[in-house]
Each structure stands twice: as C-alpha cells, then as structure tokens.
C-alpha positions as a Markdown table, in Angstrom:
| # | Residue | x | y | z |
|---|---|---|---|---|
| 1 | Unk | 20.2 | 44.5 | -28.8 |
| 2 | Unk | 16.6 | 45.2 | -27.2 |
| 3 | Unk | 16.0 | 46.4 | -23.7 |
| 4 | Unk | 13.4 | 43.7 | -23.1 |
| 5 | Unk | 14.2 | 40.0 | -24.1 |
| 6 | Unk | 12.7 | 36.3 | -24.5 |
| 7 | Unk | 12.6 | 35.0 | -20.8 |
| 8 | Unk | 12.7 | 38.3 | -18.7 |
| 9 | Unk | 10.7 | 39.4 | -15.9 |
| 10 | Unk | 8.7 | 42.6 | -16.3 |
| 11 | Unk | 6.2 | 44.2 | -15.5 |
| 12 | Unk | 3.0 | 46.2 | -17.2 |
| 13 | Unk | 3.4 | 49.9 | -16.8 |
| 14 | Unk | 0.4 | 51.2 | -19.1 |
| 15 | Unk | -3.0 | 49.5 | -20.2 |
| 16 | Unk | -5.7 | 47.7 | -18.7 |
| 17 | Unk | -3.2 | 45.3 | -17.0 |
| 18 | Unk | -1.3 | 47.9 | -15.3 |
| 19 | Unk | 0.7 | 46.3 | -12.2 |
| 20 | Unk | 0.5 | 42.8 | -13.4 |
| 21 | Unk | 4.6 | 40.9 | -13.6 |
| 22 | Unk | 5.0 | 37.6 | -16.2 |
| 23 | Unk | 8.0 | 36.3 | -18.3 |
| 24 | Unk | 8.1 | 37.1 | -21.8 |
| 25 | Unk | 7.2 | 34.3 | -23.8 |
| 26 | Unk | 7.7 | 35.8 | -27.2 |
| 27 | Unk | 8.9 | 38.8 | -29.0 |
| 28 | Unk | 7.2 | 40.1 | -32.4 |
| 29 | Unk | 8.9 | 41.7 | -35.3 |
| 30 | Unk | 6.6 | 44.7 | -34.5 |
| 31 | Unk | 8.2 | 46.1 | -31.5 |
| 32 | Unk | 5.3 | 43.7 | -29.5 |
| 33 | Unk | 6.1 | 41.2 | -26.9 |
| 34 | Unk | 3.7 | 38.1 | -25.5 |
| 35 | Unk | 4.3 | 37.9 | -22.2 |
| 36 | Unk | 2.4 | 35.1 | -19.6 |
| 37 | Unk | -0.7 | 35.7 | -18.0 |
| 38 | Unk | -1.1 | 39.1 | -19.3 |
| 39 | Unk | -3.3 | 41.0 | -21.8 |
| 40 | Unk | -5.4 | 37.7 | -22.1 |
| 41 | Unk | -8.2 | 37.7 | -24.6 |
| 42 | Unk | -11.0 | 35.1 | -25.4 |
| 43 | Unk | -10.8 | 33.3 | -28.7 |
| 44 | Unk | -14.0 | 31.5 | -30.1 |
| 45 | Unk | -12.8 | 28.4 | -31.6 |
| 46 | Unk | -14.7 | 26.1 | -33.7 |
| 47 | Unk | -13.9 | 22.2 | -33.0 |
| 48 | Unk | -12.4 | 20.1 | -35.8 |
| 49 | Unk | -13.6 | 16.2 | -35.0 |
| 50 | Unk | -11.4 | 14.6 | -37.8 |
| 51 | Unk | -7.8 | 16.6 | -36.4 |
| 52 | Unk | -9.3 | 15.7 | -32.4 |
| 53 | Unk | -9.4 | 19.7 | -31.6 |
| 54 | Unk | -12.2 | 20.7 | -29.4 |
| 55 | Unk | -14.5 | 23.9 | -29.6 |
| 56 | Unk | -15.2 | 26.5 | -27.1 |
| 57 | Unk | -13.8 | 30.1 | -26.0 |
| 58 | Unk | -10.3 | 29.5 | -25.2 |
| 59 | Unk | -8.1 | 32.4 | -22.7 |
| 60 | Unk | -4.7 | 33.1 | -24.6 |
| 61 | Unk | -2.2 | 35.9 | -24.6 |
| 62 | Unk | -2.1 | 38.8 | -27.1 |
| 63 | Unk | 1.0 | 41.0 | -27.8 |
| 64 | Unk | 1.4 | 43.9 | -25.7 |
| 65 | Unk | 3.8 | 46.8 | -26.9 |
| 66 | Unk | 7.1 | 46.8 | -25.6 |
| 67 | Unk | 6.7 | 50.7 | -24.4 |
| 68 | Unk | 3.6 | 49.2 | -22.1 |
| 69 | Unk | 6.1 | 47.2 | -20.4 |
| 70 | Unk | 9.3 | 47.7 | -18.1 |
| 71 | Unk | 12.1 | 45.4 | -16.9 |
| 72 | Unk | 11.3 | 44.2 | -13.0 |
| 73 | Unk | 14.1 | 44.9 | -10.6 |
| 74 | Unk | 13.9 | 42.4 | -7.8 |
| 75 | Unk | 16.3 | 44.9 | -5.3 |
| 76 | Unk | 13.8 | 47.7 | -5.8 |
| 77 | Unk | 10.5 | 45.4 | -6.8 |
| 78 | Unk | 9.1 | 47.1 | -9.3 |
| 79 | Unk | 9.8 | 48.2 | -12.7 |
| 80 | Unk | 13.2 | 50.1 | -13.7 |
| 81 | Unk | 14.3 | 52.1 | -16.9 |
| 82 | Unk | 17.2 | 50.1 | -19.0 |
| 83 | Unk | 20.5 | 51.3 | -20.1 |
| 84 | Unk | 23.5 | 50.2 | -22.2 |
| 85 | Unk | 27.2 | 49.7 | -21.0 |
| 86 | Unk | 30.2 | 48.0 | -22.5 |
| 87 | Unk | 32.4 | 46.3 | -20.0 |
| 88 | Unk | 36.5 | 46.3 | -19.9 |
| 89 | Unk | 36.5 | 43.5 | -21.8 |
| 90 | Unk | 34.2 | 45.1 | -24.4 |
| 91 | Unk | 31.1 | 42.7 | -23.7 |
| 92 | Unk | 27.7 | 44.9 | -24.4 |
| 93 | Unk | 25.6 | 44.7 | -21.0 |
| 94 | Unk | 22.0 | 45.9 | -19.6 |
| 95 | Unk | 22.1 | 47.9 | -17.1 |
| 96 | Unk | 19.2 | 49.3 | -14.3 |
| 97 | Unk | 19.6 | 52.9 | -14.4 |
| 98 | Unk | 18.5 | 53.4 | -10.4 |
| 99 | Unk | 21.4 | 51.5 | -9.1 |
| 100 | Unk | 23.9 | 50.8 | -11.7 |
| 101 | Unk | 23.6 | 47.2 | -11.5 |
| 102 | Unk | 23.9 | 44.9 | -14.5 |
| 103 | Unk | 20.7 | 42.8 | -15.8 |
| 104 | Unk | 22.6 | 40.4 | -17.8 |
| 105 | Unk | 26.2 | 38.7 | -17.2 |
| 106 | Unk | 26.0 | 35.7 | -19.7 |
C-alpha cells in the first residue's frame, strides 16, 4: 500500500513547483507520480499528415518523485505527513499524522 495514490490531492513540497496542489493522474513503477498541471515541460513534436497529428511544442506533465510531493489536508490546507492504521475490523487505512484523521474509508 503507497502513501500517495491514483486520484489524490497533494501538493509539491520540493522543486521548482514548490506550492503548486493537482490530482495524481498516474503513478510510475519508479517511485514517480504524474500529477496535473505540475512539472510541465515542452515537447517538440513533429506532425504526421497521413495519421492527422499536428506539429508544434506541446505543454505536458513529467513525473515528479513521490518524496517531492505530500498528501493535502483540506482541515489544515496544506500538506500533511501519512501514516498506517488497521481498524477493529482489520481494514488497512491512511491516516494524517497532525490530527489522527483517516484519508481513506472505502
């Protein structure tokens, strides 16, 4: 079980984009997650007229590591270390360290 999953908010802790929130999009094998509107880079395509594509610099997201990132707290608003509790019921949860309160109850 990772700290940060596909679909969470969080926000950039480290880098260039410090500050900046976005959902995860995509996590990579390599401990590196793609997360909207952050860490964008320009990509130089070349057009292909017989599949339609057009040419041009195109903005898309690159991977960012998951230790530049931390889960967003909407109590505190901002970002919050993640722990790991098992419920009565023996369900494996995140939890927010600050404030005890759990991330995930699906």
């Amino acid at each position: 079980m990772r700290r940060i999953r596909k679909g969470d908010d969080v926000i950039v802790i480290a880098g260039r984009d410090k500050g900046k929130r976005g959902s995860v999009l995509k996590i990579t094998g390599d401990c590196r997650a793609l997360v909207d509107n952050v860490n964008l880079v320009k990509r130089h395509t070349r057009g292909n007229p017989n599949t339609g594509e057009t040419g041009g610099i195109m903005e898309k997201e690159a991977p960012i590591h998951l230790s530049n990132l931390a889960l967003y707290n909407p109590v505190s608003k901002k970002g919050e270390r993640v722990g790991f509790r098992v419920l009565a019921d023996g369900k494996k949860v995140r939890y927010f360290k600050s404030n005890d309160e759990v991330v995930d109850l699906n």
